[in-house]
C-alpha positions in Angstrom: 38.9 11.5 -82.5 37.1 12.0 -85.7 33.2 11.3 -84.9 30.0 11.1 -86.8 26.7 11.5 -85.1 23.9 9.5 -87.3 20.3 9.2 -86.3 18.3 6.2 -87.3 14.0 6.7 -87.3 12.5 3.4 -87.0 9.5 4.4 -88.1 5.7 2.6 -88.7 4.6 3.9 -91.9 1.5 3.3 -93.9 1.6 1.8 -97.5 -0.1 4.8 -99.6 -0.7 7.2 -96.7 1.8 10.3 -98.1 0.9 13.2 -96.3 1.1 11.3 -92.8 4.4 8.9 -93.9 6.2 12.9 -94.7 4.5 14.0 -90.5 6.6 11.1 -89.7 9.7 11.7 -91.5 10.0 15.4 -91.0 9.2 14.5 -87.6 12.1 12.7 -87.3 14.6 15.2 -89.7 13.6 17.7 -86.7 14.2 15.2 -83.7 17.4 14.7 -85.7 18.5 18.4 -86.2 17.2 18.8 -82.1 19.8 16.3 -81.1 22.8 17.7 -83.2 23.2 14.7 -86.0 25.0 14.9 -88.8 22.6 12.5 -90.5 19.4 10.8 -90.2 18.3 7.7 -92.2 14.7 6.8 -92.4 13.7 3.1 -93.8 13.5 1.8 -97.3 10.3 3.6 -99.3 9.7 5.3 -96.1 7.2 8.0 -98.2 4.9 5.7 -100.1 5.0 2.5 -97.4 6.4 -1.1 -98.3 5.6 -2.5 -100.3 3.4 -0.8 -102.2 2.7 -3.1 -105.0 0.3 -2.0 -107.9 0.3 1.6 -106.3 3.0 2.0 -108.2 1.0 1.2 -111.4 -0.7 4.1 -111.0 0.9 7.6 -112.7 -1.1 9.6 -110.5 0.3 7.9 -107.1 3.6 8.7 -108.4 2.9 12.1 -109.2 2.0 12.2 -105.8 4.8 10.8 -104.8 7.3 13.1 -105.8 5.7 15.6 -104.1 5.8 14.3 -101.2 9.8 13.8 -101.6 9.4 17.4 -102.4 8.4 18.3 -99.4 11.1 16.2 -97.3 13.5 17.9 -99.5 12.2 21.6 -98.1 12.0 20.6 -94.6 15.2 18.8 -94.3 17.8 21.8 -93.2 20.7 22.1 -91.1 21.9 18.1 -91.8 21.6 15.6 -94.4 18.9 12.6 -94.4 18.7 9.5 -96.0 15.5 8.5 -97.4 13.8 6.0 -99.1 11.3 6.7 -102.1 10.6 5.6 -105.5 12.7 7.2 -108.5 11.9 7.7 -112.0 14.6 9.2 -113.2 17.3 7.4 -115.4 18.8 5.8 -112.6 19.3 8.4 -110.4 21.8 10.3 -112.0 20.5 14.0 -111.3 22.2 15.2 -109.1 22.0 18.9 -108.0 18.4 19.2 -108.1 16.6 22.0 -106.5 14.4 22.0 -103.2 11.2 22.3 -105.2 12.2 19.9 -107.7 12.3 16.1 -107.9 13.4 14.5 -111.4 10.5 12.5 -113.2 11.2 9.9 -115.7 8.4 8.5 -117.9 9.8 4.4 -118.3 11.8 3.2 -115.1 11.4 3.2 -111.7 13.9 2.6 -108.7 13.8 1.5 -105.2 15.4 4.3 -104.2 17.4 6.0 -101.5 17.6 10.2 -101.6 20.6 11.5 -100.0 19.3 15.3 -99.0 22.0 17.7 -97.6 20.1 21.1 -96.7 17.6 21.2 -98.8 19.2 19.7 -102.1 18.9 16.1 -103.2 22.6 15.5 -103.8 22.3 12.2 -105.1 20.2 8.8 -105.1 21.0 5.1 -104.7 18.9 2.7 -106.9 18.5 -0.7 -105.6 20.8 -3.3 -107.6 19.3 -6.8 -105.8 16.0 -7.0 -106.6 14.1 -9.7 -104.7 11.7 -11.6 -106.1 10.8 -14.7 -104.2 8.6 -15.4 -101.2 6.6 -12.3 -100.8 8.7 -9.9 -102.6 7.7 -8.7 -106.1 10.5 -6.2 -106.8 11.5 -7.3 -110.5 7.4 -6.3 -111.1 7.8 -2.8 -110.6 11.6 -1.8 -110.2 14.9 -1.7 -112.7 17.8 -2.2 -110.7 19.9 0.7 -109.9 23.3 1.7 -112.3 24.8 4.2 -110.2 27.3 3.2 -106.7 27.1 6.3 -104.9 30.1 7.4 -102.4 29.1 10.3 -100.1 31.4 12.6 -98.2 30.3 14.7 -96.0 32.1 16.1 -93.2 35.2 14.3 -94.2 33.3 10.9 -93.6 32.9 9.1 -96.2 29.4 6.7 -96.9 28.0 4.5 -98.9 24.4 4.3 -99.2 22.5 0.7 -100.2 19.0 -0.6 -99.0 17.9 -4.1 -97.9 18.6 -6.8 -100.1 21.7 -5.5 -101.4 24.0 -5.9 -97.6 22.7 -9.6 -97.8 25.5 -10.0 -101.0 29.1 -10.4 -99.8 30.3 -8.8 -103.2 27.5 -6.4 -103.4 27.2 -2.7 -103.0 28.8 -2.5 -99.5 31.9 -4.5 -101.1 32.1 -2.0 -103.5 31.7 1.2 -101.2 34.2 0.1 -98.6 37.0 -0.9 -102.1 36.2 2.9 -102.7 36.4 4.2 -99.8 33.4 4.1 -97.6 34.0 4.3 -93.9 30.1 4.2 -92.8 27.5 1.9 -94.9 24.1 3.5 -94.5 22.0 0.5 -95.3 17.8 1.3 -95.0 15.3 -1.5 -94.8 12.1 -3.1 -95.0 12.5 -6.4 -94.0 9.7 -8.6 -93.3 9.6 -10.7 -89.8 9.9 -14.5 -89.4 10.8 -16.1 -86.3 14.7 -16.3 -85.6 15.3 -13.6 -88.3 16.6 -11.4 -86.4 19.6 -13.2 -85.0 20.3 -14.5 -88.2 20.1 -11.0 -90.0 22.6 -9.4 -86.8 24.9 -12.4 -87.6 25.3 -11.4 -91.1 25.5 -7.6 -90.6 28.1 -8.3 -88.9 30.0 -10.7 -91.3 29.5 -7.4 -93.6 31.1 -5.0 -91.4 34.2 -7.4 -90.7 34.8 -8.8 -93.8 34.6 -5.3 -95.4 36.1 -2.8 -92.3 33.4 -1.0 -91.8 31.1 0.6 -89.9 27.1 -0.6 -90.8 24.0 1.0 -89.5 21.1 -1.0 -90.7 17.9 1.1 -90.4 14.6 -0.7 -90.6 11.3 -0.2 -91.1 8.6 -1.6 -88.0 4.8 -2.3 -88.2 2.4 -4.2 -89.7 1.5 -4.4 -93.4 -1.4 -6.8 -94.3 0.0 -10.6 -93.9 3.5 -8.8 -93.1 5.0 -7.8 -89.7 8.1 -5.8 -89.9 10.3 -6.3 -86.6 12.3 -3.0 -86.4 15.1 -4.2 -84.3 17.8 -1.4 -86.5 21.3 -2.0 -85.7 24.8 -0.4 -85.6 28.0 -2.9 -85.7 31.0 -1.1 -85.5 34.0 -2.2 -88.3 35.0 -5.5 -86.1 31.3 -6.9 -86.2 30.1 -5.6 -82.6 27.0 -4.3 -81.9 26.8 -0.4 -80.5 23.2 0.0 -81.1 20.2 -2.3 -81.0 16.6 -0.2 -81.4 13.5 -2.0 -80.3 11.7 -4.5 -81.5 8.1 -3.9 -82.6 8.1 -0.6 -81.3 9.5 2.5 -83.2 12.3 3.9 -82.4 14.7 7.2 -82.7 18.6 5.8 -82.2 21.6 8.0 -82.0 25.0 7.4 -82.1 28.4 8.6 -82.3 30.6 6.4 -84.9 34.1 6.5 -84.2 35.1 6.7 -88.1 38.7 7.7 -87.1 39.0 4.0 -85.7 37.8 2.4 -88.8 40.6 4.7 -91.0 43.3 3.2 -88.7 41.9 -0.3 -89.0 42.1 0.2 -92.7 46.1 1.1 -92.5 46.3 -1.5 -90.4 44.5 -4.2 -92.6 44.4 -2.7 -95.7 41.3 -2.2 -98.5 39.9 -5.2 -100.1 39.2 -5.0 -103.5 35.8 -5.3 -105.3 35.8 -7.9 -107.8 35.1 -6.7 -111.3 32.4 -7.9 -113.4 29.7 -8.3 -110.7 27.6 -5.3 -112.0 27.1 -2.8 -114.4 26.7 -0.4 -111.9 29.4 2.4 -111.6 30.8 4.2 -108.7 29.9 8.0 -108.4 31.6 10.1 -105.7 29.9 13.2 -105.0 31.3 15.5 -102.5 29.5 17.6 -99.8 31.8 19.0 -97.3 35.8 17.6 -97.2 36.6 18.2 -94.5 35.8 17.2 -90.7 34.6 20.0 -88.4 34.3 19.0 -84.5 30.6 19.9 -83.5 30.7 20.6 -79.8 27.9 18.7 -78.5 27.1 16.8 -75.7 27.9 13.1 -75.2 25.5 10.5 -75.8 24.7 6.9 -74.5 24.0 4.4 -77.3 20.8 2.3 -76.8 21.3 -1.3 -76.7 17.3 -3.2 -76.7 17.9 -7.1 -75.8 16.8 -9.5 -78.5 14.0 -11.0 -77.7 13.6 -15.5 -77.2 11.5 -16.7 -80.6 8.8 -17.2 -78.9 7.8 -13.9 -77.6 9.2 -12.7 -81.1 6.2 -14.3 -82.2 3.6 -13.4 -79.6 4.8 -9.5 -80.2 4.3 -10.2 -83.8 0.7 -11.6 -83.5 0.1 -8.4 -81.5 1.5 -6.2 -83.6 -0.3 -7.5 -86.6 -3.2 -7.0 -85.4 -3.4 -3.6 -84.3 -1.8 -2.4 -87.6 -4.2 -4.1 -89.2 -7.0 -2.8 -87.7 -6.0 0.7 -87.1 -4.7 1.2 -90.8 -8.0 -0.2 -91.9 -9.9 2.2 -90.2 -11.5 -0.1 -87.6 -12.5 0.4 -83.9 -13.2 -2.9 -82.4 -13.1 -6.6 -83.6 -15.5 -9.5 -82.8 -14.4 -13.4 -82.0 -16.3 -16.3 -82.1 -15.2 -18.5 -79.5 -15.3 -21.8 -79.1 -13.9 -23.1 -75.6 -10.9 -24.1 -77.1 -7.4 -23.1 -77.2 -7.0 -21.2 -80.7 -10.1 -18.5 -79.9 -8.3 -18.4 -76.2 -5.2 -17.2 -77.8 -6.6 -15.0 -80.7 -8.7 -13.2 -78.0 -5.9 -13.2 -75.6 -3.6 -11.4 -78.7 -6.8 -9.3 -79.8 -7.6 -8.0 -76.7 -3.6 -7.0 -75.9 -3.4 -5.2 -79.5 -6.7 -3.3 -78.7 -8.2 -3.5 -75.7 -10.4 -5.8 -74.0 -13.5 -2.8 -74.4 -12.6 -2.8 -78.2 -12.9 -6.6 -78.8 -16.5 -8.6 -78.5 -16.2 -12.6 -78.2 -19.2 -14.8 -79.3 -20.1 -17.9 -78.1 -22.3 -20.2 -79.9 -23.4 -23.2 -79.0 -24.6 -26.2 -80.6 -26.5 -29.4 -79.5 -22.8 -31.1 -79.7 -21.2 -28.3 -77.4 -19.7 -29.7 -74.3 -20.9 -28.5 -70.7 -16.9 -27.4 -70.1 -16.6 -25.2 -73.3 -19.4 -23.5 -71.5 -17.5 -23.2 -68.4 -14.4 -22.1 -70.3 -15.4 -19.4 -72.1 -17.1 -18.0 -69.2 -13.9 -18.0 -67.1 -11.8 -16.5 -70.4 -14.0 -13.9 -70.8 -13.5 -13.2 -67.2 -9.7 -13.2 -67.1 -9.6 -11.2 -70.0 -12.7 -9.0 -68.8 -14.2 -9.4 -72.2 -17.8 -9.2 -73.2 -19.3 -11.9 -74.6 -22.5 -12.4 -76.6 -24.2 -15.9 -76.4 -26.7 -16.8 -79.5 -27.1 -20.6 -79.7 -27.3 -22.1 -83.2 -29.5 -25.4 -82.5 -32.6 -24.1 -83.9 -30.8 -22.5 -86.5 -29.4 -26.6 -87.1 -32.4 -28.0 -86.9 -34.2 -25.4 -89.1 -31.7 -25.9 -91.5 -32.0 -29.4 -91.5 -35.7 -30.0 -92.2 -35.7 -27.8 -94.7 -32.8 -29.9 -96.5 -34.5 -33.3 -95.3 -36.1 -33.8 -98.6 -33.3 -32.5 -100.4 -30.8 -35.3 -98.6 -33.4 -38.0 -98.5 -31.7 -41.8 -98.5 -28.1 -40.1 -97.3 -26.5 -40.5 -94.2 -25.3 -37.7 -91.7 -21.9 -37.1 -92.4 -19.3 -34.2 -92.7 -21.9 -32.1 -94.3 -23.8 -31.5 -91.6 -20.8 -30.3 -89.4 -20.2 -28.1 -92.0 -23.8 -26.1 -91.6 -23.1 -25.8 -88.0 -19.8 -24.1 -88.8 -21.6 -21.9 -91.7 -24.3 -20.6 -88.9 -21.2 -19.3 -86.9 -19.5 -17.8 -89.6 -23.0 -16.3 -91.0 -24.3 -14.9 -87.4 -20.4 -13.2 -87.2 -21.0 -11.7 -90.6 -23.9 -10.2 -89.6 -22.4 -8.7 -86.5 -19.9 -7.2 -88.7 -21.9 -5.9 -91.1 -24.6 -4.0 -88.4 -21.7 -3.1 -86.2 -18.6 -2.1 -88.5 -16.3 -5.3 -86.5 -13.9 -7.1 -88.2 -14.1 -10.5 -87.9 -11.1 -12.1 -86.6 -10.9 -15.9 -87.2 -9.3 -18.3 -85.2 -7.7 -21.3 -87.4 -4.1 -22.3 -87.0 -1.9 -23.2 -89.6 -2.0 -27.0 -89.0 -5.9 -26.6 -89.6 -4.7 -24.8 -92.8 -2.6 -26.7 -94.2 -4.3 -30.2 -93.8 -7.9 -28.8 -94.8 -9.3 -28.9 -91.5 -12.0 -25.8 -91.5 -14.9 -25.2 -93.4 -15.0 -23.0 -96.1 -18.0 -20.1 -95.3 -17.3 -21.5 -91.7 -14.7 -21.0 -89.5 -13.0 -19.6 -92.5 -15.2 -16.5 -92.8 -13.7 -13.7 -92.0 -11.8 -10.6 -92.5 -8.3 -11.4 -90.7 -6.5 -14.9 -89.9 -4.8 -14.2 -86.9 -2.9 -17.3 -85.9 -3.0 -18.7 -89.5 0.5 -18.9 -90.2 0.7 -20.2 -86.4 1.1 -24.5 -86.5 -1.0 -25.8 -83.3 1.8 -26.9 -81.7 3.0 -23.3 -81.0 -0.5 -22.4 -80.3 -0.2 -23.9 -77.2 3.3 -22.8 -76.6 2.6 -19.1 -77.1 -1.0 -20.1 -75.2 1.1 -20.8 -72.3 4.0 -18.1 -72.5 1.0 -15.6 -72.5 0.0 -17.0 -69.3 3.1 -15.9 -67.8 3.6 -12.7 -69.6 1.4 -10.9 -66.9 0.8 -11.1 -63.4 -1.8 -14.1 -63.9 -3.0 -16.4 -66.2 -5.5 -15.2 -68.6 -5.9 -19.1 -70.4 -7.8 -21.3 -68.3 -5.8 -24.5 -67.4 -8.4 -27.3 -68.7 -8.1 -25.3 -72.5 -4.7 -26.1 -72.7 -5.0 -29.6 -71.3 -8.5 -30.9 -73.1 -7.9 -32.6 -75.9 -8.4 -30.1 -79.4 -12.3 -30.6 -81.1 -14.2 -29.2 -83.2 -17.4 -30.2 -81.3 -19.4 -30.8 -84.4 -20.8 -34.4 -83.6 -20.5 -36.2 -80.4 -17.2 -37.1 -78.9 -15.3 -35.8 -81.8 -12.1 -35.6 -81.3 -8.8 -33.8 -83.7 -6.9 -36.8 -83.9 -10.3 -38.7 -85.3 -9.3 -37.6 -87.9 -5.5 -35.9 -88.0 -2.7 -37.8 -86.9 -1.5 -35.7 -83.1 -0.5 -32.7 -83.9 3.4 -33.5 -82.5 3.6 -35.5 -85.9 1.4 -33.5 -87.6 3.3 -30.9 -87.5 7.0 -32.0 -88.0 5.5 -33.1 -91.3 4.3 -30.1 -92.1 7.0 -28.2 -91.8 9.3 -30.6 -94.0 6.9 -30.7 -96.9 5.3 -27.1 -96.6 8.1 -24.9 -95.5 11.2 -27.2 -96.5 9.8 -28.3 -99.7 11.3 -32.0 -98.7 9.6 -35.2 -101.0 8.0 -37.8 -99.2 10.7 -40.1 -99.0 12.7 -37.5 -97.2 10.4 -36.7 -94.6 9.5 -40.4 -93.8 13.3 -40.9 -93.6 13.3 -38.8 -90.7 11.4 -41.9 -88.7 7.9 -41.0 -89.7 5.3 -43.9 -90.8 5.6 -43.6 -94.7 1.7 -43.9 -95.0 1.0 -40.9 -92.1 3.6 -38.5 -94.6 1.5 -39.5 -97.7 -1.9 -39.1 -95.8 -0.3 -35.7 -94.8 1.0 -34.7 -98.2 -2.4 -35.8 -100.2 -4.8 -33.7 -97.7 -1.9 -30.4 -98.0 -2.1 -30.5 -102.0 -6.2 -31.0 -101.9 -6.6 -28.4 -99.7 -5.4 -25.3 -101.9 -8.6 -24.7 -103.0 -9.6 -23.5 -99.9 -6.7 -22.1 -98.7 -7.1 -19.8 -102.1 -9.9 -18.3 -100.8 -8.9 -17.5 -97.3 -8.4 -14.5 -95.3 -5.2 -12.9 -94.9 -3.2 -13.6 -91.8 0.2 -13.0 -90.3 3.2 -14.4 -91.5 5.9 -15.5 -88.4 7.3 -18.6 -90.8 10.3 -18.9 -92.6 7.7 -19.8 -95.4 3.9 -19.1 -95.2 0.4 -19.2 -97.4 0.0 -17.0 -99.5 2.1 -14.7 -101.5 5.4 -16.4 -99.7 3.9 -20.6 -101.5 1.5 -20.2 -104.3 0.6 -23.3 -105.5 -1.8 -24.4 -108.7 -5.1 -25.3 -107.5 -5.8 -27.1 -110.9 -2.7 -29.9 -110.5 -1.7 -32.6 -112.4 1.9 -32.9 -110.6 2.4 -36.4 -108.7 3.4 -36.1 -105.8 3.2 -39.9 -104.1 3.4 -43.4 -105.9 2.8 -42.7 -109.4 -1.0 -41.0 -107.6 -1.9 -37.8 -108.2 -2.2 -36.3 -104.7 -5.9 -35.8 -103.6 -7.1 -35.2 -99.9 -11.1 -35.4 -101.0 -13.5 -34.3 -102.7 -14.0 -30.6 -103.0 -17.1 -30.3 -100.9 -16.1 -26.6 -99.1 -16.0 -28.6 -96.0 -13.6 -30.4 -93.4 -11.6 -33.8 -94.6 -13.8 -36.1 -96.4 -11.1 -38.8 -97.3 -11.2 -40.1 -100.6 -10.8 -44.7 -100.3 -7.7 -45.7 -102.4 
């Protein structure tokens, strides 16, 4: 039986942080070499962090850089690693280069995969699919790659290809297996939405069937700004089956022994397919390490095999990790909360205090004259649950200060949304200030229903330095409100939060749906016209009231002045705010009717509706 043992390092790495993303990676080159593999793979731009973005703008980051690839290259002995970097070279075409050297162009730039047998870099792999929609930027900053590299070493043959290119039924891996590849080595960093991951093991393994071989998908976990990366790396064996599943948002070290005999046979058997010509300019390269298979006596191993987890707790384990990447990678100790009484501070301080620790996370309550006697009661009862300390300051004669000092200013007006509005600023303004004496970060609380729709105050609610649950539509909220409840041995959400009906508690007896429609049509609407891009007709031909999906559409497109100015949050949608839908905020495109779509009035505050 003709075996080869491959190590996979699903690792966490920090965008920019060289010196401790080359600790990780010769980390895992010596936990490889420990346990006998014949090859390691780390994740796509494992040295510099994905992405990187205008780093990459920057001659003295890659300088630095290729350094650091330097220094993998020295430390990697006794087995060969695939690892992912960015290349300036003409495509990668250097070949044997010596340990102290790393080839440095002056005009291009690849996503790039080093292949380093015993301290040489034998070859690289340049990217040839770009991406360059949602929140990838690749065509910015990277050439695709011209070179098809075929690696054999120890009489296996591999091909090496990173992320976007396995998604391409005639891509690289096409290509490879026509040539000869028995193994694709594919390294990733691919960004978590919910259901991904069955969708992306589904097509891995369409890859490995269609093509006869064997696929090991190695990719990248952690949190990045807005993005979560899942980890959940993968080996399919030729026929599509899965022999190794790492863990999800966790990192990982997987091990395996490929049965590449087997894949040979099925090839007799079946026969190659052929690559069709024409689909690149990229050419095939075959460089040759060692010919011929030598048995290594070593001791057998058991694959690991993680369960997938539902979508749901996908998402909840994405919140979390989010969260503590973000915080940890920014250098912070503890974050503060403002909460409310209702369910969306309940489930960011439920996820805040999981990611990093209730003693590390401070919740503020602050009342108003309009704040209900059970708020009170809940927040008192959450904060015991989730043994969490919580500050009180009341804001009413911070209201009412502010208020006589604007009565001569607002003289022969009305109360109206603007004076919710100041209620939410105080909040957002005593936070700040918490931040700033105390070094907190400021987690705020709105959902992605709020978001979308306009419902939050700008300098309000909005204020802040991380949008937890803003990619999060309410409906969820309370679905992952409620799976958290049964995630431990007791429930940390009190009941009456998840079964009062939502408000904002900025004037008396305000209620949500005063002015949103419920959120159970709220947010099928949402979805179509946000994340489906679907016109009006289209969504109101699903059985929704044709006036509630033009009410809906007219508040989205009003509101992207605000979403604009936003904090980041974490993306767990197929399509989110931010880099992954960037809209015009200036818009003369009509949307509904022949009307140019309008919410309101750009006040900074909640939904002022504008009469028709």
């Amino acid at each position: 039986m003709r075996l080869f043992r491959i190590a996979m390092v699903q690792m966490n790495p920090t965008v920019g942080d060289l010196d401790g993303n080359v600790r990780r990676v010769t980390q895992g080159i010596r936990e490889a070499r420990k346990a006998k593999a014949d090859l390691v793979a780390f994740p796509e731009l494992a040295i510099t962090g994905y992405p990187p973005e205008d780093l990459l703008l920057k001659p003295r980051f890659l300088e630095d850089t290729r350094r650091a690839l330097g220094e993998v290259v020295r430390q990697c002995r006794d087995l060969a690693a695939v690892v992912g970097y960015v290349d300036e070279g003409p495509g990668g075409e250097s070949t044997q280069v010596p340990p102290t050297v790393v080839p440095a162009g002056r005009h291009e730039r690849y996503n790039a995969a080093a292949v380093i047998v015993d301290r040489r870099l034998v070859t690289s792999y340049g990217k040839l699919y770009l991406p360059n929609y949602g929140v990838f930027d690749e065509s910015r900053y990277f050439h695709p790659g011209r070179r098809i590299p075929i690696i054999v070493l120890n009489g296996t043959v591999l091909g090496v290809n990173i992320c976007e290119d396995i998604w391409f039924p005639e891509g690289p891996s096409r290509a490879q297996a026509a040539a000869g590849a028995e193994v694709i080595v594919n390294i990733n960093a691919s960004p978590f939405h919910v259901g991904k991951s069955r969708f992306r093991e589904q097509m891995l393994a369409t890859r490995a069937r269609e093509n006869g071989v064997i696929v090991t998908y190695t990719n990248t976990v952690g949190g990045q700004d807005e993005l979560v990366f899942d980890g959940n790396s993968l080996i399919l064996d030729q026929t599509g089956e899965v022999i190794v599943r790492g863990k999800a948002f966790e990192e990982d070290f997987l091990l395996a022994d490929l049965n590449v005999g087997a894949v040979s046979r099925n090839r007799l058997a079946q026969g190659r397919k052929k690559w069709p010509a024409g689909r690149t300019s990229a050419t095939i390269e075959r460089v040759v390490v060692s010919d011929s298979y030598v048995a290594r006596p070593r001791p057998r191993i058991e694959p690991d095999h993680a369960l997938l987890l539902s979508p749901l707790e996908e998402a909840y384990r994405a919140l979390v990790m989010g969260v503590r990447d973000y915080v940890r990678k920014n250098g912070f100790k503890r974050a503060v909360i403002g909460l409310s009484g209702g369910v969306d501070s309940a489930l960011t301080a439920a996820i805040a205090v999981e990611a990093l620790g209730a003693k590390n996370v401070l919740g503020v309550f602050m009342p108003s004259p309009y704040t209900s006697r059970e708020s009170r009661e809940d927040v008192t009862e959450l904060a015991g649950r989730l043994r969490l300390s919580v500050q009180t300051i009341p804001i009413t004669r911070l209201l009412h200060s502010y208020l006589r000092d604007l009565a001569p200013s607002f003289a022969g007006r009305s109360p109206d949304t603007t004076e919710e509005n100041i209620q939410a600023r105080i909040r957002g303004n005593l936070l700040m200030a918490l931040s700033n004496k105390f070094g907190h970060l400021v987690l705020t609380t709105g959902n992605k229903s709020e978001l979308s729709v306009g419902y939050a105050t700008l300098y309000g609610d909005m204020a802040g330095g991380f949008a937890v649950i803003k990619d999060v539509p309410k409906t969820m909220v309370y679905d992952l409100a409620r799976l958290c409840n049964r995630r431990g041995a007791a429930a940390v959400i009190p009941k009456r939060i998840l079964d009062r009906p939502p408000s904002a508690e900025l004037k008396p007896n305000q209620k949500d749906e005063d002015t949103l429609p419920p959120y159970a049509v709220l947010d099928p609407i949402l979805k179509a016209y946000v994340e489906e891009d679907q016109a009006p007709e289209e969504i109101a031909a699903r059985g929704f009231d044709r006036a509630t999906v033009a009410r809906v559409i007219a508040m989205v497109d009003g509101s992207e002045y605000k979403r604009r100015q936003a904090p980041i949050g974490i993306k767990i949608t197929h399509r989110a705010f931010g880099n992954d839908r960037r809209m015009p905020i200036t818009n003369g495109y009509r949307n509904i009717e022949g009307k140019k779509s309008r919410a309101g009035r750009i006040t900074g505050g909640r939904i002022r509706p504008v009469d028709r």
